[in-house]
MITOR-874988 format. One record per residue (C-alpha): residue number from 1; residue in three letters; y, x, z. Coordinates in nm, 2 decimals, always signed. Layout:
<torses>
+------+------+--------+--------+--------+
! resi ! resn !      v !      u !      w !
+------+------+--------+--------+--------+
!  NUM !  ALA !      Y !      X !      Z !
...
+------+------+--------+--------+--------+
</torses>
This chain:
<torses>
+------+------+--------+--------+--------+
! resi ! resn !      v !      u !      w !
+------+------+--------+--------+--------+
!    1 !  UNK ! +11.78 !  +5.78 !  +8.87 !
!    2 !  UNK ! +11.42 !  +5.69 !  +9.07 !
!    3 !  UNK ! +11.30 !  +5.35 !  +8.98 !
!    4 !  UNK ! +11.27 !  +5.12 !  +9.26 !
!    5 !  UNK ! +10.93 !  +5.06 !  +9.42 !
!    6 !  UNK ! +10.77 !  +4.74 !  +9.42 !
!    7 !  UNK ! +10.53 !  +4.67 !  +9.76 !
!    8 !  UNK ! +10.30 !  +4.45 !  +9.78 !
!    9 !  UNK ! +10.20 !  +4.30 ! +10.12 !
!   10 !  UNK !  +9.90 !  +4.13 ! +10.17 !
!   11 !  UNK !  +9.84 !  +3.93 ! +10.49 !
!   12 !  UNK !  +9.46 !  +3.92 ! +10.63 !
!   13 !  UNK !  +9.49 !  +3.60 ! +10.83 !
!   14 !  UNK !  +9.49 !  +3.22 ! +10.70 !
!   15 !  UNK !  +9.66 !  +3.11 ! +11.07 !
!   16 !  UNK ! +10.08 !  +3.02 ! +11.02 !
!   17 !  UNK ! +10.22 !  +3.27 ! +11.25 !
!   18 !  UNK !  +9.95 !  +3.47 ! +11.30 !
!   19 !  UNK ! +10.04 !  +3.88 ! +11.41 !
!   20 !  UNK !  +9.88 !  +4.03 ! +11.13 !
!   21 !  UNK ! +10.16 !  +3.85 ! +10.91 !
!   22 !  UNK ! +10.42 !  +3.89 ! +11.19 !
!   23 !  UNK ! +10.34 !  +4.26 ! +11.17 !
!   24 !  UNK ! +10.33 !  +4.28 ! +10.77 !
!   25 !  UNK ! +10.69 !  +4.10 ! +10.72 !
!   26 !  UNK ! +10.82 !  +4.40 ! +10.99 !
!   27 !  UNK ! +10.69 !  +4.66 ! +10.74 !
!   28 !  UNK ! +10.82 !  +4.48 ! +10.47 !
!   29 !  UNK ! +11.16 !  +4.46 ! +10.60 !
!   30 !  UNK ! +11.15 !  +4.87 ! +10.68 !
!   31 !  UNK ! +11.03 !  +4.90 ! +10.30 !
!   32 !  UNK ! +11.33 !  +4.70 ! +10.24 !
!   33 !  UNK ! +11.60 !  +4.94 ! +10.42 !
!   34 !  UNK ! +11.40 !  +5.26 ! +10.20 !
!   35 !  UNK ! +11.53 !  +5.08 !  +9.91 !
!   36 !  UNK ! +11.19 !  +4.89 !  +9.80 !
!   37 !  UNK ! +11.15 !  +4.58 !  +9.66 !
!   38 !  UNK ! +10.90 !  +4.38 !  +9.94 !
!   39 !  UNK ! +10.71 !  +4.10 !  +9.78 !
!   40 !  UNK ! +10.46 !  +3.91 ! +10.02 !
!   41 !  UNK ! +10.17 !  +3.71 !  +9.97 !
!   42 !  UNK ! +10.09 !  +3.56 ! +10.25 !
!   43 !  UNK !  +9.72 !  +3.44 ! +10.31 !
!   44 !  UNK !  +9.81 !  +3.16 ! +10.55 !
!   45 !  UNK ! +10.04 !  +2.95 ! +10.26 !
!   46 !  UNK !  +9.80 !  +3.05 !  +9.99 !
!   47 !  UNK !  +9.44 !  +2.85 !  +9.93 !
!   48 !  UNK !  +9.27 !  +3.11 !  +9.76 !
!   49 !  UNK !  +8.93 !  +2.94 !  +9.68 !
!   50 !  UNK !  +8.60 !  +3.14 !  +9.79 !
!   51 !  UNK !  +8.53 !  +3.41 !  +9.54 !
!   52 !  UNK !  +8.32 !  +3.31 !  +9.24 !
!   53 !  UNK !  +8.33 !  +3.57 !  +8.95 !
!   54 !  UNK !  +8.32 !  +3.29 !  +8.73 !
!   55 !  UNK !  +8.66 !  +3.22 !  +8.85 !
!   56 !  UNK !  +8.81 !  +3.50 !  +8.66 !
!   57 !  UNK !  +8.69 !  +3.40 !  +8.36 !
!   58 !  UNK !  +9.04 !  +3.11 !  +8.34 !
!   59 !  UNK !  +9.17 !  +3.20 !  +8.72 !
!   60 !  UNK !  +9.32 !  +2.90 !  +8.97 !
!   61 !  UNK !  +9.73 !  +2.95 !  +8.95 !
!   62 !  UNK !  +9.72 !  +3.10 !  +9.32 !
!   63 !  UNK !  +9.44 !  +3.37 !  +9.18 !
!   64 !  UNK !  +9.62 !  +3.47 !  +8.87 !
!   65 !  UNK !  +9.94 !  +3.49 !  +9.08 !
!   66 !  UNK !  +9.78 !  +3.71 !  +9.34 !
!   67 !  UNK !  +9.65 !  +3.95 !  +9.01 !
!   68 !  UNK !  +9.96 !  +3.94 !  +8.84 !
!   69 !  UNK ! +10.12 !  +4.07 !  +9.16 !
!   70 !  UNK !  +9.86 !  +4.35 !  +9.18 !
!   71 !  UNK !  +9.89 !  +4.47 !  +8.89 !
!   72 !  UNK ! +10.28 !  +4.48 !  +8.92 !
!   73 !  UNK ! +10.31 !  +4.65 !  +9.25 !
!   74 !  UNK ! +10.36 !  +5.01 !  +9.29 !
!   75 !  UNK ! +10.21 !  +5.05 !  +9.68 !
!   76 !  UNK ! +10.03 !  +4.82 !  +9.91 !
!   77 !  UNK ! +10.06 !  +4.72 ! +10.25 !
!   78 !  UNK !  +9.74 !  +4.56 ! +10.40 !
!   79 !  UNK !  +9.77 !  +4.36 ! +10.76 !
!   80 !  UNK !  +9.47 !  +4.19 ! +10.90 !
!   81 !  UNK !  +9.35 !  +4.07 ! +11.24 !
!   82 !  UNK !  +9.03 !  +4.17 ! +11.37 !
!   83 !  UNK !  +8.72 !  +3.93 ! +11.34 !
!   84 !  UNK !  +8.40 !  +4.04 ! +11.49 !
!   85 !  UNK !  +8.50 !  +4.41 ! +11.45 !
!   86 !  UNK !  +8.63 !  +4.39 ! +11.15 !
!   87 !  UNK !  +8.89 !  +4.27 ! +10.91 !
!   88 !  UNK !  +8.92 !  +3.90 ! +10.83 !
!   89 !  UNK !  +8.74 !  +3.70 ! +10.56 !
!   90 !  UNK !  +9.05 !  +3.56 ! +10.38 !
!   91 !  UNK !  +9.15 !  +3.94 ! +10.31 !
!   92 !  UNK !  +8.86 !  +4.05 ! +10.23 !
!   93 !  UNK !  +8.79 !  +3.69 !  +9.99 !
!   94 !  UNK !  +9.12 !  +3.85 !  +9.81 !
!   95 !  UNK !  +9.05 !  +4.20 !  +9.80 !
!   96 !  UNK !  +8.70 !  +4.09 !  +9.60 !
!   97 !  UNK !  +8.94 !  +3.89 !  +9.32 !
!   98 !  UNK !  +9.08 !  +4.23 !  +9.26 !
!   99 !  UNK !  +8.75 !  +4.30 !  +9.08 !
!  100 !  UNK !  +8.95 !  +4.13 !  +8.81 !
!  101 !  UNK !  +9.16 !  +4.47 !  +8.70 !
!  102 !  UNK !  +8.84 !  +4.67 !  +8.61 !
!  103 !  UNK !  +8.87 !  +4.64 !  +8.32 !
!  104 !  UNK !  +9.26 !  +4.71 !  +8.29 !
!  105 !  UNK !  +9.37 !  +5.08 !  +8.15 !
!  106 !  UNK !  +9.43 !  +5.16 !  +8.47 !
!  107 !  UNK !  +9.14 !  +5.00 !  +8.63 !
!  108 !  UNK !  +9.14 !  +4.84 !  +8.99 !
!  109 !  UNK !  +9.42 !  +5.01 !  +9.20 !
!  110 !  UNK !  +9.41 !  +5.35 !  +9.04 !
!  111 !  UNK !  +9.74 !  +5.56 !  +9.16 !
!  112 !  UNK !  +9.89 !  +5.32 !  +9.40 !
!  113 !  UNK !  +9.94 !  +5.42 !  +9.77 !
!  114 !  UNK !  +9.83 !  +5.17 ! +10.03 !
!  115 !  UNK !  +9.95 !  +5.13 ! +10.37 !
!  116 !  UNK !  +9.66 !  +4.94 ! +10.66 !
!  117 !  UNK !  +9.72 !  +4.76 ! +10.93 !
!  118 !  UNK !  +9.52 !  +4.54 ! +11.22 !
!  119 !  UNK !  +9.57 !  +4.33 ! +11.52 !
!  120 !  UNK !  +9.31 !  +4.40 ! +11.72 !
!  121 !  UNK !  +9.16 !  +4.56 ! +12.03 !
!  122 !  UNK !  +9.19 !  +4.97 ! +11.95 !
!  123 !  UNK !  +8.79 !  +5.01 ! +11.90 !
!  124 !  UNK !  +8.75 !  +4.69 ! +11.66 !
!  125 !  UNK !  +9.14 !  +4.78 ! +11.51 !
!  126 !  UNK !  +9.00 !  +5.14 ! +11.38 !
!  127 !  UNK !  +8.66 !  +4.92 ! +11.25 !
!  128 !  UNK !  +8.95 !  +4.76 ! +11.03 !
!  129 !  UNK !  +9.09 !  +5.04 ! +10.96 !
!  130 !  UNK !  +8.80 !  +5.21 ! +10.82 !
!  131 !  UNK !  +8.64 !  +4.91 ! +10.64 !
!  132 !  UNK !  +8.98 !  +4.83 ! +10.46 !
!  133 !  UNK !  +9.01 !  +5.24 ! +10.40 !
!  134 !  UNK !  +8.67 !  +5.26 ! +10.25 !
!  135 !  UNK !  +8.76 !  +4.92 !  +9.98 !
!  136 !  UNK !  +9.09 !  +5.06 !  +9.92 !
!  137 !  UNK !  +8.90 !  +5.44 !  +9.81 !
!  138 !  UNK !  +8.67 !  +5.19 !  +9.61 !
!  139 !  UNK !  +8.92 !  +5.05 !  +9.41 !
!  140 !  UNK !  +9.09 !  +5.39 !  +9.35 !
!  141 !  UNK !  +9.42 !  +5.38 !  +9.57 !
!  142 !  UNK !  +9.50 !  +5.65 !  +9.84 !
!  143 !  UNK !  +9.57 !  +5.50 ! +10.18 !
!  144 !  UNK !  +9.82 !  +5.72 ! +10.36 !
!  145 !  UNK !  +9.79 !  +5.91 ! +10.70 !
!  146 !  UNK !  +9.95 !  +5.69 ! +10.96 !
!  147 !  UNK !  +9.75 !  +5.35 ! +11.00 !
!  148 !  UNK !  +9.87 !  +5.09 ! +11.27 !
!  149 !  UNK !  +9.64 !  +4.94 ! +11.52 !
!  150 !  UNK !  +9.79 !  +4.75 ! +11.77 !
!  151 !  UNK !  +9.78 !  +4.42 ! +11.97 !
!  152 !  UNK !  +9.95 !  +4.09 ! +11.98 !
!  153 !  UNK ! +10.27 !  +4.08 ! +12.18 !
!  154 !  UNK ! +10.52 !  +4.28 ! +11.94 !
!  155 !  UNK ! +10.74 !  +3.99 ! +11.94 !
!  156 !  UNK ! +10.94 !  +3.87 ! +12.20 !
!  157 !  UNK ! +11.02 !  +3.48 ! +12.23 !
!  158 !  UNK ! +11.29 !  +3.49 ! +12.05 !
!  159 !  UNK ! +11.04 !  +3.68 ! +11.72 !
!  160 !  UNK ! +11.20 !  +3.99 ! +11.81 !
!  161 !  UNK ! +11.03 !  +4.33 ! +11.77 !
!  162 !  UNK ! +10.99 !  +4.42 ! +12.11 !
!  163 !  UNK ! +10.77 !  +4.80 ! +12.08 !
!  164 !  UNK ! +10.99 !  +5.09 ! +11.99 !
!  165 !  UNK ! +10.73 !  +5.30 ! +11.93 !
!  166 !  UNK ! +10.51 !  +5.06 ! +11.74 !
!  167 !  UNK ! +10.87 !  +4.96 ! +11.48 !
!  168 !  UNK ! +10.92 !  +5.39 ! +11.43 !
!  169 !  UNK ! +10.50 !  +5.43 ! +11.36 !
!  170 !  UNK ! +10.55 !  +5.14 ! +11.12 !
!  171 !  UNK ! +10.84 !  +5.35 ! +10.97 !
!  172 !  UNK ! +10.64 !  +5.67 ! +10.94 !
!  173 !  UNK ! +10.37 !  +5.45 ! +10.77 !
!  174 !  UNK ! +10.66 !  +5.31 ! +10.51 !
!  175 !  UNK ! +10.84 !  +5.68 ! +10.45 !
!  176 !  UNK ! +10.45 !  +5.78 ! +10.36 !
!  177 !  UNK ! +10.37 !  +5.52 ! +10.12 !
!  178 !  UNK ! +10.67 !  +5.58 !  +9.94 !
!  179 !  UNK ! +10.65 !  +5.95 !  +9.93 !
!  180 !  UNK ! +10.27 !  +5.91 !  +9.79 !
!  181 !  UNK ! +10.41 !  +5.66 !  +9.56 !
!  182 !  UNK ! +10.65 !  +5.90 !  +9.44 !
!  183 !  UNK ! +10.39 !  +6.17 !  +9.35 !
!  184 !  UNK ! +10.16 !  +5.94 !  +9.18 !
!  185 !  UNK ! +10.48 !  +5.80 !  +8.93 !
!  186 !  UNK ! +10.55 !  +6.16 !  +8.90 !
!  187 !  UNK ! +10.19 !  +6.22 !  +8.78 !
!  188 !  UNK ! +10.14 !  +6.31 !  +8.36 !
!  189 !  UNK !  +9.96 !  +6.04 !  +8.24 !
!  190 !  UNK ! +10.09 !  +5.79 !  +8.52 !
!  191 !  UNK ! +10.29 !  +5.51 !  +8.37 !
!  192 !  UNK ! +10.63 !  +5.47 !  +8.56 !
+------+------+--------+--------+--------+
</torses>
């Protein structure tokens, strides 16, 4: 029997019902129907405090919850908006905390898959892309193939998913983090 996947999705924008978020909880909910366990940790209800390396010396509650879940989760999905060309500050304030699991036996992110995603115009949603591609390789996870850029207005008024072909890219995105997942559980030396 295949153990169930835990994903982790992290939302890159600290405004309540922002589209990065809106466009996270729709991949969450597809992770859902592949038989995944979806856990969200929204930046907008969190109040992660600036970074300070000192800080994970005896971590905030909201810190130690967001490396707990890190350390848990078997793939990642990463959703920010685009600021200035690039990903947000609150995702990038909570991708630095995870400076915390170097020293863990698996150090940083090492074998988990992660999934990206940006609101943005298509020139500054690639920027986003790339920056949160290039942290992601730093911290030792593989980012699979199929990346979603895309503007706001997915949802219709009623918070509908209104773009067909945006909802079945978001499900290629999903059936490739799981697969990649798969094959890094199935690794020797990888601890299921």
């Amino acid at each position: 029997m295949t153990r169930q996947l835990t994903v982790l999705g992290l939302g890159g924008s600290t405004r309540k019902g922002s589209w990065a978020e809106a466009l996270l909880r729709k991949a969450l909910i597809n992770s859902r129907s592949l038989g995944m366990r979806p856990q969200l940790y929204p930046l907008a209800a969190k109040d992660l405090p600036v970074f300070r390396e000192s800080l994970l010396l005896d971590p905030p509650p909201v810190v130690a919850e967001l490396l707990t879940k890190a350390r848990q989760t078997d793939v990642l999905i990463l959703s920010s908006p685009v600021y200035h060309g690039t990903i947000s500050g609150a995702l990038k304030n909570a991708v630095d905390y995870l400076q915390a699991l170097s020293d863990d036996e698996r150090p940083w992110l090492t074998g988990k898959a992660a999934a990206l995603m940006a609101v943005g115009t298509p020139v500054g949603g690639a920027h986003a892309i790339s920056a949160m591609d290039h942290f992601c390789r730093a911290l030792r996870a593989t980012t699979v193939p199929t990346a979603i850029v895309t503007g706001p207005g997915f949802l219709g008024e009623d918070g509908t998913f209104t773009d067909a072909l945006l909802a079945e890219r978001i499900s290629r995105m999903i059936r490739e983090l799981a697969a990649h997942a798969r094959l890094g559980l199935d690794e020797p030396g990888v601890p299921a």
